[in-house]
N, C-alpha and C positions, 0 to 999 in steps of 0.2 A: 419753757415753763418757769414758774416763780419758785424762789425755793420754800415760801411758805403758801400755797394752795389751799384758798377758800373751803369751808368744811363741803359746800356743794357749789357743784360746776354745774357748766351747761353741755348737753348735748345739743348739737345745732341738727337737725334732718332737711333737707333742702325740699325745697319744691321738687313738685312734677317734673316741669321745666328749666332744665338750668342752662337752658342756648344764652344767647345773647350776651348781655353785659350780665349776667349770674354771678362770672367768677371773678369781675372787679366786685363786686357785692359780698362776693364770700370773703374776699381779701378785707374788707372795709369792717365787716362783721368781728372777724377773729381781729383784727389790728386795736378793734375797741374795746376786747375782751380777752387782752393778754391773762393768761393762769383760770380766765375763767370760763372760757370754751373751751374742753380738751378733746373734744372727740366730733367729728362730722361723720353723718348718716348721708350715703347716698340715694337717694331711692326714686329710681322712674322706672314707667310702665312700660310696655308692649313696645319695648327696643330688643331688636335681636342684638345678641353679646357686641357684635362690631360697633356698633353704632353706639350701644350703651357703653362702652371702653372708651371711646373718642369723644364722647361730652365726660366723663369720668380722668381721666388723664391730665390736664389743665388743673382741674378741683384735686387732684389729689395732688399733684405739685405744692398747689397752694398749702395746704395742710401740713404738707413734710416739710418744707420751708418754717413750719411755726409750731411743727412738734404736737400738730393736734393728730389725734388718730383718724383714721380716713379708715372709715366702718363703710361696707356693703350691705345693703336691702335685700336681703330672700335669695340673694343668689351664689351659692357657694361656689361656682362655677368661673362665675365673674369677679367672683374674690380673688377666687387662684391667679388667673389669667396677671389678673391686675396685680396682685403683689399687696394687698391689700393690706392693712392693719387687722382687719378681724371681717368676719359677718356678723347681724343680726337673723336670726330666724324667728317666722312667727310660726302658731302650731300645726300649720302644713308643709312648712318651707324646708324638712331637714332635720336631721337628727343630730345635734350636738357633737356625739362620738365620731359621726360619718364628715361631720367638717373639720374637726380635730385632725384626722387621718388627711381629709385632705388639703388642708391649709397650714396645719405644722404645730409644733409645743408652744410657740409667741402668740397666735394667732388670740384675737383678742372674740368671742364668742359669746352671741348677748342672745337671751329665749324671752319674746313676749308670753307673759304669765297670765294678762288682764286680770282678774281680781280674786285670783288663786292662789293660796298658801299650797297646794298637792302639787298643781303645775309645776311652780316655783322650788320646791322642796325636789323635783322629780332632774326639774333641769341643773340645777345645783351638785347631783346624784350622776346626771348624764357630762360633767366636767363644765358647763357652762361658766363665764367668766365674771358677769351677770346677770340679774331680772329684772324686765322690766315689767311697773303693775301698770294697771290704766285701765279706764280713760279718767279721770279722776273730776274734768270738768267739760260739758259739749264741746265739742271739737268742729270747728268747719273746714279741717285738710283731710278727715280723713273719717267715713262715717264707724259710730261706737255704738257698738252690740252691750259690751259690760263697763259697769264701774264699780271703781274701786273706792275703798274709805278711808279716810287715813289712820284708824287704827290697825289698817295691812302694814301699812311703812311702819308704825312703832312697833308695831309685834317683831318681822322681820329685821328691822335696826337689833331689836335688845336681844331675838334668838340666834341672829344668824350672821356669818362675817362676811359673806359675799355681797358686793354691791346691790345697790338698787338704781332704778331708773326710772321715775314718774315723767310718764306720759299722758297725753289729753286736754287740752283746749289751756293749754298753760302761759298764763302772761304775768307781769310785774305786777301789776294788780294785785292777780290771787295767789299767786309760787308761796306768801311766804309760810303759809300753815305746814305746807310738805318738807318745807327748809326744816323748818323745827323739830316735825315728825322723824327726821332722819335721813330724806333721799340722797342719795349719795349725787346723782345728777336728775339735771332736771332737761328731757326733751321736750325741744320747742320747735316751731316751724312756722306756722301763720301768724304768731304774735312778734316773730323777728321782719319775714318776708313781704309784709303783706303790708310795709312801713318803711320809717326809716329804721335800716337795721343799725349804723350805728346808736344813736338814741334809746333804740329798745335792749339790747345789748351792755349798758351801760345804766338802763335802769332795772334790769337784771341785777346786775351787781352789785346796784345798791341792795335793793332789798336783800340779795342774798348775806348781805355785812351786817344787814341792819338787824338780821332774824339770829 
């Protein structure tokens, strides 16, 4: 980490698939974005725990190596296992307190809120370490039921000290209205993966210096 840290970072969330050359790609990703990725999302489907540990292992390596947080998807289970940085949970995945208990006082703990100040306010209540709102713009990784506006993030910025986290169809493009609004980080996934991730990573950062 830098010792001055951009007012908003990036959360990186990986693809489905991160076989193959993924984890030269995630190296290449964070290497372009020293101080300004700090935290990677794991998240793949319908892997039993073994198998999701063994593509997970290699990505988390990479991450401890450069001091980014190595966040788990929906699965408290495979957080433990792994030694994880934290989970995220969305509002079926888990109860905050029950991953506290079982992941420990460090454990870094994120509740998707989608476009709820009570969610948000409840998971904040239940210890969470963040929220994240969304979907804030159509998203093709991941289909969105709710959005969000960005007068969530400015209300939340001015009332409340816990992080945030915008989510939903987020690219260099459009990130920087939510930079301004206050998001504390900003998750991305098809606007890094789905390209060149250095390049996009990097124009992330502009904008985010620029806002």
């Amino acid at each position: 980490m830098t010792d001055s840290l951009p007012p908003t970072q990036l959360y990186l969330i990986s693809p489905l698939d991160v076989s193959g050359d993924f984890p030269q790609r995630l190296e290449r990703a964070l290497d372009a974005g020293p101080g300004v990725v700090t935290a990677f999302q794991f998240r793949v489907k319908g892997l039993d725990q073994h198998a999701a540990a063994a593509l997970a292992e290699p990505l988390q390596a990479i991450c401890a190596a450069r001091d980014v947080a190595f966040i788990v998807n929906d699965d408290i289970a495979l957080a433990k296992r792994l030694g994880a940085d934290g989970v995220h949970l969305g509002q079926g995945d888990g109860d905050p307190q029950e991953a506290r208990e079982e992941l420990g006082r460090e454990a870094q703990i994120g509740v998707t809120c989608h476009a709820s100040r009570h969610l948000a306010l409840e998971a904040g209540e239940a210890g969470a370490d963040y929220v994240a709102f969304g979907a804030f713009f159509p998203s093709t990784t991941k289909d969105t039921e709710h959005r969000a506006e960005l007068d969530l993030l400015e209300w939340w910025t001015e009332m409340v000290e816990l992080p945030s986290v915008a989510i939903g169809g987020i690219t260099p493009e459009n990130c920087r209205p939510l930079v301004e609004a206050g998001a504390d980080f900003l998750a991305v996934s098809g606007a890094v993966w789905k390209g060149d991730e250095v390049a996009a990573i990097k124009a992330f950062a502009e904008q985010i210096a620029a806002a």
